[in-house]
C-alpha positions, 0 to 999 in steps of 0.5 A: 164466470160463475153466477152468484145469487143473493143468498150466496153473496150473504154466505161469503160477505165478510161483513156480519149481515142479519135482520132483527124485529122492533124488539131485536129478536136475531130473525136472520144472520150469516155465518160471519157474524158468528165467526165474528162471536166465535161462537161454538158449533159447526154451524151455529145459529143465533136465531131467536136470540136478542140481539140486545144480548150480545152488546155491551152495557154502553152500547145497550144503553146507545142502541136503545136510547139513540139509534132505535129512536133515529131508525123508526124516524128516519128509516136508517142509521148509518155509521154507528159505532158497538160493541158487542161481546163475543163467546168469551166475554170480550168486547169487540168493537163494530161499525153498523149500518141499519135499514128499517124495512116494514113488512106485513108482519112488522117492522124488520131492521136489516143491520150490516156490521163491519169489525172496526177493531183495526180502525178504532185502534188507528183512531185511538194511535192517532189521538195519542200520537196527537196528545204526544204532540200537543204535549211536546209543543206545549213543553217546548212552548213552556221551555222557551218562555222559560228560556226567555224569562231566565236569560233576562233576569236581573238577579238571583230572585228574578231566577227563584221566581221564574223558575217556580213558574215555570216549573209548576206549569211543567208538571201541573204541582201543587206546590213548587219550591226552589232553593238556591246555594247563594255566596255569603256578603263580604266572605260571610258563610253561604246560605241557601235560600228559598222561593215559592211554596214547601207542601204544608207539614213538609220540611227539607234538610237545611243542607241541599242534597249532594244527589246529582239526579232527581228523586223522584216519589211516585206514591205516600207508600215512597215519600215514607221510606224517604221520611225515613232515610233523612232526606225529607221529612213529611208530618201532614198527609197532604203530599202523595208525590214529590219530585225532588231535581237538582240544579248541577254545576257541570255534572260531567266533572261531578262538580257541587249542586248549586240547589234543587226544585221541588214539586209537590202533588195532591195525588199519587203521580206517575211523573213520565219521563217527559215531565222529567226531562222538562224539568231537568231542561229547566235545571239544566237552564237555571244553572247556566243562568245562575254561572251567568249571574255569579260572573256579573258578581264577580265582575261587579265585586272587582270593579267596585274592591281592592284586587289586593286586600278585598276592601272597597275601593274609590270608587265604591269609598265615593258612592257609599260616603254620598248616602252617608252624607245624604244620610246624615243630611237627612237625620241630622246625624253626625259623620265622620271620615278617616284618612289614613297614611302608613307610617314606616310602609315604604321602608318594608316594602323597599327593603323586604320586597313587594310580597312583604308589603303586599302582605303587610297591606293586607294585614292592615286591612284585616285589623282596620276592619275589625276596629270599625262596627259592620256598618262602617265603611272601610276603603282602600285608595291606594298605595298605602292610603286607606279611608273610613266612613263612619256615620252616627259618631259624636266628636268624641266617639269619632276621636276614639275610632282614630285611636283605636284604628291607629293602636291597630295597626302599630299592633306588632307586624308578624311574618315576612315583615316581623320586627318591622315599625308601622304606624299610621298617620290619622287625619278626621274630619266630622260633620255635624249637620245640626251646625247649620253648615252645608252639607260637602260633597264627597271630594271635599270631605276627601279633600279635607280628611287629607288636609288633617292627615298631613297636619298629623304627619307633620306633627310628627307622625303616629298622630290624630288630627281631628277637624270640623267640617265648616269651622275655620282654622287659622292654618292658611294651608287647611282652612279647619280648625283641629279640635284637638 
């Protein structure tokens, strides 16, 4: 093997080897730290030049304040970390170490520099690979609290209120708003309705969107255009960004938007597609969630109506007449309750047929409702007996709601059952809780009400019978007095 000496291991090192003095004039170097600059020439020497000179500001700033102090203390520095520029101005990144040596003309500082530009790179891809993972975890962390949360809820606000949380934990907003498209009660209109918090001056179309993706408004340059094309409105310059993501029924059938949530930002954001995607998990979520809500309702709504004309059923009758006597027992308010029987149903729905009846049923529904005020009670038994509960009434307003109920329903019949007679059979009992009488339950007021509507029955149908809840009545079969 060919013997080398120290001057030729310094030529060949790919390492950049020189000497320095205290005030870092370049005393020695090897033609890799030139390659490393690339500097121009055939054999370039930076000789005589600050080594100072070639770093960057930051490293200047580190060589002069850190490693000299660390050098003349100790005698060495290992593993630091410069940069230094090359002939065109870029920053290359090196990793040195340093000696101090002292000779008979001075302090000489003997620096090695290896290029650290692979591994600063490898560094920088590890940080980031771990900043992606901490981020997904902390996403999915927020979408499983999320999923928690919502599969919980006890109702529509439940889902509002978690869904803001949620949403502006996801992407850091400023602001967060969720609207959701809820039913109208008792077959009203629907509404949209609205949990958290708009930006301030913000203001949204009273309509959801129909659009079935985000909008998303990186910059006060996107929001203006939209401003412009309809969809939102900003009057103040607080909002710089906004993302907009609905909350979709089935968006493979092209199906409605059940309603969106919105996310304002104090500065222009980038909004990357994870944020996206988090917030469209949530969406995506909310809707099932809100599908899962709808179908309590309807089970609810068809536990507690009639399947046939949509009223209250018996159930539902019993639970509301027990706050109305609660009510009134609290108040001293009167009350009162209606039992009605049709007249002339069963010959209709034996003659013309069931569908006739059904829809006489249903026409008789429509018109008890109309008569009553909207916080009456109106109720389907069953058959063809109906019941109302109707609180707040003296003895003459209640005698006037019998009459007005049973001018209803003999109103002509229209339809399959046109030219048909129907009337209907009203028996009332009222309760004035001023009369020192104890307040009844609700089977006894039914049973009561009933008493009175067969004594109109009997009376030769088409009639009111009015009785007093308390009051005796000289017929053995009722134990009530009728009032008139």
């Amino acid at each position: 093997m060919p013997a080398l000496g120290n001057a030729e291991l310094a030529e060949c090192s790919p390492a950049a080897l020189l000497a320095v003095d205290a005030n870092g004039t370049i005393l020695a170097h090897n033609p890799a730290l030139t390659t490393w600059l690339q500097t121009p020439g055939p054999r370039p020497d930076l000789r005589g030049q600050n080594f100072v000179s070639l770093l960057t500001a930051s490293a200047r700033l580190l060589y002069e304040t850190h490693i000299m102090p660390k050098l003349f203390a100790t005698g060495h520095m290992w593993d630091a970390v410069l940069n230094v520029r090359d002939a065109q101005g870029q920053p290359r990144p090196v990793r040195c170490n340093a000696v101090l040596h002292t000779t008979d003309a001075g302090p000489v500082i003997h620096i090695a520099a290896f290029d650290a530009s692979g591994r600063i790179a490898f560094e920088r891809e590890l940080v980031e690979a771990k900043r992606r993972a901490d981020q997904a975890a902390e996403r999915l962390t927020l979408l499983q609290e999320a999923t928690s949360a919502l599969a919980v809820a006890r109702g529509i606000d439940d889902l509002g209120s978690t869904l803001v949380t949620a949403a502006s934990r996801a992407l850091n907003a400023a602001w967060t708003a969720v609207r959701i498209r809820v039913p109208g009660s008792a077959g009203g209109p629907e509404s949209v309705r609205t949990w958290g918090e708009l930006p301030p001056g913000f203001a949204l179309a009273e309509e959801l969107t129909s659009e079935r993706i985000p909008s998303v408004f990186r910059s006060p340059e996107d929001l203006a255009v939209a401003s412009a094309a309809g969809p939102v409105r900003l009057a103040g310059p607080e909002t710089e960004a906004l993302v907009m993501s609905p909350i979709v029924c089935d968006p493979e059938r092209g199906a409605t938007v059940l309603g969106d949530v919105i996310c304002g930002f104090r500065r222009p954001r980038t909004l990357d597609p994870h944020e996206l995607e988090t917030l469209h998990a949530l969406c995506a979520q909310a809707e099932r969630v809100l599908e899962h809500l709808h179908l309590q309702e309807q089970l609810r709504h068809r536990a507690m109506h009639d399947t046939l004309t949509n009223l209250p059923n018996r159930a539902m009758f019993a639970e509301r007449l027990e706050q109305s006597i609660a009510h009134a027992t609290r108040t001293q308010a009167p009350c009162a309750v209606l039992f009605l029987d049709l007249d002339g149903f069963k010959a209709i729905n034996d003659g013309s047929g069931h569908g006739a009846g059904d829809a006489v049923l249903q026409t008789v529904a429509r018109r008890l409702r109309e008569s009553c005020r909207a916080e009456d009670t109106v109720s389907r038994l069953g058959g063809d007996e109906f019941v109302i509960a109707a609180t707040g009434l003296d003895r003459a307003g209640a005698r006037i709601l019998a009459e007005r109920v049973r001018a209803a329903v003999r109103a002509p019949l229209a339809g399959i059952a046109s030219g048909a007679q129907l009337s209907c059979s009203v028996g009332v009992l009222w309760w004035d809780p001023a009369a020192g009488y104890s307040a009844p339950s609700v089977a006894d007021v039914l049973s009561a009400a009933d008493a009175a509507m067969y004594a109109a029955k009997r009376g030769g149908k088409d009639s009111v019978t009015l009785r007093e809840w308390g009051v005796a009545d000289p017929a053995p079969d009722s134990g009530l007095v009728p009032l008139g």
